[in-house]
N, C-alpha and C positions, 0 to 999 in steps of 0.2 A: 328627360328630353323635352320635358313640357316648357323649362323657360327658358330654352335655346334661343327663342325668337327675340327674346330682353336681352340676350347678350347683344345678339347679330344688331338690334337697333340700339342699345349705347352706344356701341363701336361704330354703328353710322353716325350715328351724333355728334361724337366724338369727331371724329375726319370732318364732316361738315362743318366745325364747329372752326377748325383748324382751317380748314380749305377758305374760308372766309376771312378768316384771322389774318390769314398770306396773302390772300387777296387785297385787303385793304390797306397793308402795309407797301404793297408792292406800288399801289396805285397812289399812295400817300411819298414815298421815294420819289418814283415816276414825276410827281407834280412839282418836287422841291428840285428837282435836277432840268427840269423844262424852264423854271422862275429863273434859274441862273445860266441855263444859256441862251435865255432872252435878252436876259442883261449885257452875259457878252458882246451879242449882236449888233446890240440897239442902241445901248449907252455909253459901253466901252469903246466901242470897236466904229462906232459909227460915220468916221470919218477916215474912214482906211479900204480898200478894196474888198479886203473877207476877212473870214474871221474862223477859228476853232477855241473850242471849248473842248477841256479836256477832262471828264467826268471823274478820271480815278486820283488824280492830284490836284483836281479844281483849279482847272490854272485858265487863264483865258488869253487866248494869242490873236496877238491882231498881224495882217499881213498887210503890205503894197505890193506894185508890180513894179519888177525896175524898166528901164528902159533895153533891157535883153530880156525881157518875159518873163523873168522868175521872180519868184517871192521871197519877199526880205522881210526879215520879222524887224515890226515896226515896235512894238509895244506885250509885256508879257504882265500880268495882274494874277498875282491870288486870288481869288474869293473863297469868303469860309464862310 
């Protein structure tokens, strides 16, 4: 039972190790998913009313407003 305590800190190490691993993956996603729908926004879309970006088929929809209120898809873009 003397080197119970080397276990118990590899195994934190190990998760730490991980936990930071996820971390910077998550926040490295995060930042390539922000670049593109800034683009949507700003470059694509930017002569249109509004816009969505659609994170799981990367698609980028631009909208106007008709002359009854609603929104009419003006323009649809991939990006990859």
């Amino acid at each position: 039972m003397v080197n119970g305590w080397k276990v118990t800190a590899i195994i934190f190490i190990i998760i730490t190790i991980l936990f930071s691993a996820f971390m910077v993956l998550s926040i490295s996603l995060y930042n390539e998913e922000q670049e593109f729908t800034n683009e949507c926004y700003y470059n694509i879309c930017e002569d249109y009313n509004d816009a969505y970006y659609d994170v799981w088929e990367r698609t980028c929809t631009c909208y106007n407003i008709n002359y009854d209120g609603e929104y009419s898809v003006e323009k649809v873009k991939y990006l990859s």
